[in-house]
C-alpha positions as a Markdown table, in Angstrom:
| # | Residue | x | y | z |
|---|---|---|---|---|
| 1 | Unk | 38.8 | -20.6 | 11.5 |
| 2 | Unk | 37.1 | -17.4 | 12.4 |
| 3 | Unk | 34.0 | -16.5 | 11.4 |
| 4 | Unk | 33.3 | -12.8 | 10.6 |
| 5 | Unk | 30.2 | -11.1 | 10.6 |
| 6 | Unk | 26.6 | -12.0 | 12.1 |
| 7 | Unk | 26.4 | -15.4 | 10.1 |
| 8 | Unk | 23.0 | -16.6 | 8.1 |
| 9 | Unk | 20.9 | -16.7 | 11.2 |
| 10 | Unk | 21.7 | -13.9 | 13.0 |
| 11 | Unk | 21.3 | -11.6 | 8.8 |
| 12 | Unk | 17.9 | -13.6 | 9.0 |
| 13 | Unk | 16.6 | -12.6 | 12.6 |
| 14 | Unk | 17.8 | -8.8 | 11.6 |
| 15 | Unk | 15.9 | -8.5 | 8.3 |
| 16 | Unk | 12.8 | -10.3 | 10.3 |
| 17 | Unk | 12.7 | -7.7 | 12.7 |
| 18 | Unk | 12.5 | -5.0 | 10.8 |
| 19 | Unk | 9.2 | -2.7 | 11.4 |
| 20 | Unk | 8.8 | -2.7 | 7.6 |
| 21 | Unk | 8.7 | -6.3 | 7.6 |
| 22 | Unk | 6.5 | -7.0 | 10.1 |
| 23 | Unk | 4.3 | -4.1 | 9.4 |
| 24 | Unk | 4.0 | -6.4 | 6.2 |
| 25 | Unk | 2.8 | -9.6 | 7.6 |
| 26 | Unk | 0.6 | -8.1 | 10.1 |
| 27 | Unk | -1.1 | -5.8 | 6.6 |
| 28 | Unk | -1.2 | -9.7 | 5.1 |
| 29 | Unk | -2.6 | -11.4 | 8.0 |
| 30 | Unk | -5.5 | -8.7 | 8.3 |
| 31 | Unk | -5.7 | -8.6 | 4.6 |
| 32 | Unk | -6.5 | -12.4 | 4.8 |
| 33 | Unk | -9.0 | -12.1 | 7.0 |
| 34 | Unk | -10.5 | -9.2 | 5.6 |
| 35 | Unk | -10.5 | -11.2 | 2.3 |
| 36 | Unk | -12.8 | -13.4 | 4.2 |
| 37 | Unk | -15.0 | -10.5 | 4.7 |
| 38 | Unk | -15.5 | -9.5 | 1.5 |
| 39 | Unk | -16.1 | -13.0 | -0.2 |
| 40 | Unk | -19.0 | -13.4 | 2.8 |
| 41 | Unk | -20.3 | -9.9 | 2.0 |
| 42 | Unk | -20.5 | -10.7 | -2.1 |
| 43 | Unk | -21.5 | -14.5 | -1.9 |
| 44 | Unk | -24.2 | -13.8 | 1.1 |
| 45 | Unk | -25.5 | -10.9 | 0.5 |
| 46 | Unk | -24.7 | -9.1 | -3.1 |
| 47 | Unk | -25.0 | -11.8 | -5.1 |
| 48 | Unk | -28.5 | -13.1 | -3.9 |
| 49 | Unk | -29.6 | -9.7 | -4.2 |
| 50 | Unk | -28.2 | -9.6 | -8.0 |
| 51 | Unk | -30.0 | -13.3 | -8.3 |
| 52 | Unk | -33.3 | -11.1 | -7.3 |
| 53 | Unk | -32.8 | -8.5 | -9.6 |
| 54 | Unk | -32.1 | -10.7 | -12.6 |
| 55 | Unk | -34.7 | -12.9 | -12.2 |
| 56 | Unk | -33.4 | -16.0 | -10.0 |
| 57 | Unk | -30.4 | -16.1 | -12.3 |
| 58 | Unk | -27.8 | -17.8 | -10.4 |
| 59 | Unk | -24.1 | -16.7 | -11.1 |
| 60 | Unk | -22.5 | -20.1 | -10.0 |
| 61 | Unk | -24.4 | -22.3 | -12.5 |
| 62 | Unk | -23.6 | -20.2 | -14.9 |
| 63 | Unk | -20.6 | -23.3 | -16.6 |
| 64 | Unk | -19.3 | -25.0 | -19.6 |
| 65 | Unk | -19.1 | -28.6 | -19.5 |
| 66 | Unk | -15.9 | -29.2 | -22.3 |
| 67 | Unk | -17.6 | -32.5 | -22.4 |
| 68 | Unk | -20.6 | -31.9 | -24.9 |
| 69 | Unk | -23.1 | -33.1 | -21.8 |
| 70 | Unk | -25.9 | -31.4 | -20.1 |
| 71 | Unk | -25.5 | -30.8 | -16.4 |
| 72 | Unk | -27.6 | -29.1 | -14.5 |
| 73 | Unk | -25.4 | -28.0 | -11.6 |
| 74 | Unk | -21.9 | -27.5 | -11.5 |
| 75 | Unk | -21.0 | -29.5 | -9.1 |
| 76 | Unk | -22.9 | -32.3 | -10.8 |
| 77 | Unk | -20.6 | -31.1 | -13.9 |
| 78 | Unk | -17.4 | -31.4 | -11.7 |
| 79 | Unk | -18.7 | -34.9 | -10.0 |
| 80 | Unk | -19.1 | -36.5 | -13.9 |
| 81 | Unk | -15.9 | -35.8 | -14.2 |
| 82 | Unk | -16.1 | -33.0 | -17.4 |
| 83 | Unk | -13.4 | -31.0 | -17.9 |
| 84 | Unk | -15.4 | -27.2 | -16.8 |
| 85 | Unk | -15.0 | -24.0 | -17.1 |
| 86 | Unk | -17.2 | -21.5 | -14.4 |
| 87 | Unk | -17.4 | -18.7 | -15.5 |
| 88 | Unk | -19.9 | -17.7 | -12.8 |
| 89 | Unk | -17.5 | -18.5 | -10.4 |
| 90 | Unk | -15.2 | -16.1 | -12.4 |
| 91 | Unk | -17.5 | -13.1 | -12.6 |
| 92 | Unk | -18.1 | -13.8 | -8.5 |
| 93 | Unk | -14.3 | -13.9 | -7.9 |
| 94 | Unk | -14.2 | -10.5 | -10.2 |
| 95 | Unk | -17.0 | -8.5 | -8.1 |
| 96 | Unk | -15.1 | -9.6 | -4.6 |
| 97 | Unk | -11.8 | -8.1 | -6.5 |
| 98 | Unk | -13.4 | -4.8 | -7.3 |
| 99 | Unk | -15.3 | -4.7 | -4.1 |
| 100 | Unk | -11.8 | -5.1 | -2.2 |
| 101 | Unk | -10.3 | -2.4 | -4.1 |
| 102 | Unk | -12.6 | 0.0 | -3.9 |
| 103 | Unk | -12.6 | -0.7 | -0.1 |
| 104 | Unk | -8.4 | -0.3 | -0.3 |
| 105 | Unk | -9.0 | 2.6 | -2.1 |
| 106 | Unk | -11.5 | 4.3 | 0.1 |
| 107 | Unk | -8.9 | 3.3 | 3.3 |
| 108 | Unk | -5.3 | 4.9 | 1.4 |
| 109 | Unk | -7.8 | 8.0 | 0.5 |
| 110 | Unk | -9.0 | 8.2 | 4.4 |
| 111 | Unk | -5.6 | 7.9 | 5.6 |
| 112 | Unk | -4.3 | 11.0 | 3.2 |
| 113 | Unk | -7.5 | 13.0 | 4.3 |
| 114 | Unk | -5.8 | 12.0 | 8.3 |
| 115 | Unk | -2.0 | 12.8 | 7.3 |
| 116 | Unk | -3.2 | 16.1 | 5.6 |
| 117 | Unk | -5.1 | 17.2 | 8.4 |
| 118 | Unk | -2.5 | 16.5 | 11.0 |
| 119 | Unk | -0.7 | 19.8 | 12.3 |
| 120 | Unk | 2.6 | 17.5 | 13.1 |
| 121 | Unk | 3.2 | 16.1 | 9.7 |
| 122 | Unk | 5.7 | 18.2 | 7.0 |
| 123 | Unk | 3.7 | 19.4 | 4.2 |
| 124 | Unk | 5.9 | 20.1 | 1.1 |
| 125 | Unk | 4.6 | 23.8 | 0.3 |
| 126 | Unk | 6.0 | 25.4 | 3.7 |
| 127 | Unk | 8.4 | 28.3 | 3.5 |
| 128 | Unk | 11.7 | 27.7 | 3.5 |
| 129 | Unk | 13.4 | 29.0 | 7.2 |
| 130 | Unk | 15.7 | 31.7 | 7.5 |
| 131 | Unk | 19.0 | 30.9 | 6.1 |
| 132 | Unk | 21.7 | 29.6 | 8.3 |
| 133 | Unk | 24.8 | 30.6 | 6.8 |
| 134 | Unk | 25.9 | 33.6 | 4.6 |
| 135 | Unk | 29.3 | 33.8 | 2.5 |
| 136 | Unk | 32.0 | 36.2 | 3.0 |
| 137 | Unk | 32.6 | 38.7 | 0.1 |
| 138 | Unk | 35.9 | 38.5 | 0.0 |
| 139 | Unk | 37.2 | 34.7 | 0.4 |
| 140 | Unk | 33.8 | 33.5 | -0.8 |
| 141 | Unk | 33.4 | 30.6 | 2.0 |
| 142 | Unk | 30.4 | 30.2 | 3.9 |
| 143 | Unk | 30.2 | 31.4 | 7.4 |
| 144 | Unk | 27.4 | 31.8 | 10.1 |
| 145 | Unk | 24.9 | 34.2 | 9.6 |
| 146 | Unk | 25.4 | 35.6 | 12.6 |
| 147 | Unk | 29.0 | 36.1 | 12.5 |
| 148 | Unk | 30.9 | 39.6 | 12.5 |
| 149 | Unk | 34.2 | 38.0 | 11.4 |
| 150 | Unk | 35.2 | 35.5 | 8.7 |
| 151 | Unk | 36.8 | 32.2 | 10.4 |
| 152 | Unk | 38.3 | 31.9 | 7.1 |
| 153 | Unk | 40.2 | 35.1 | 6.1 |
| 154 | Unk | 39.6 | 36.9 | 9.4 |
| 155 | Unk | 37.9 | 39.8 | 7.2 |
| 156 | Unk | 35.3 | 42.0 | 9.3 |
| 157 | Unk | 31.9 | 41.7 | 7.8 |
| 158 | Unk | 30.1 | 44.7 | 6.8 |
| 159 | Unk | 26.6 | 45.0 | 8.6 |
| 160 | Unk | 24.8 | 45.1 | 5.7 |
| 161 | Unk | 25.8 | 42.2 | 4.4 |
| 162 | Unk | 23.2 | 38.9 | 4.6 |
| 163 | Unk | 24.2 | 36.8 | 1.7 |
């Protein structure tokens, strides 16, 4: 029995090797890692800052024990064994979030200030060029602009005439 086609493998290894596809894991690798990034630049550095500002408050004590006891840390809280809900922890993993999007956002808006600016790239306002074809007046086909004759009904073509 023949087989027809590229098989399983062979679809798999072609939709792999696509550029959009790898373009894609190499955006979620560096995404990863920038990830990393941002979680060091909010836990290290914003959120002591914030702790400062507030008064020594600190964001990732800031729990419910579903329990009904008093802890005094969280991970005491989580060591007892009660059920928690951190809501510090929440709020941190919120300000990395908007942090990160606002740094995506200030990348796409870069890269569209680059793509504008760039004399190769197609803008959608340009002129339209000159036309390429006409149309005969008397058979009504199109023909080159250029041309004196119609290749269809072998008509001369007035001089005048441009559409």
């Amino acid at each position: 029995m023949k087989r027809k086609g590229k098989g399983f493998i062979g679809e798999f290894k072609e939709f792999v090797m696509r550029g959009n596809v790898m373009d894609l894991a190499v955006g979620v690798i560096i995404g990863g890692a920038f990830q990393s990034i941002v979680s060091s630049l909010v836990s290290d550095v914003i959120m002591p800052v914030v702790t400062l500002v507030t008064g020594g408050i600190h964001f990732e004590n800031w729990f419910l024990a579903m329990d009904g006891n008093h802890y005094a840390t969280y991970e005491e809280a989580k060591a007892a064994g009660a059920a928690v809900i951190g809501y510090g922890t929440f709020l941190t993993a919120v300000i990395n979030f908007l942090i990160m999007a606002f740094v995506i956002f200030l990348l796409v808006k870069g890269m569209n200030k680059l793509s504008e600016a760039n004399p190769l790239a197609k803008k959608g306002g340009e002129e339209e060029s000159a036309p390429k074809t006409k149309t005969c007046p008397f058979c009504k086909s199109e023909i080159p602009v250029d041309a004196t004759k119609c290749a269809h009904c072998t008509a001369d073509m007035p001089e005048d005439e441009t559409a």
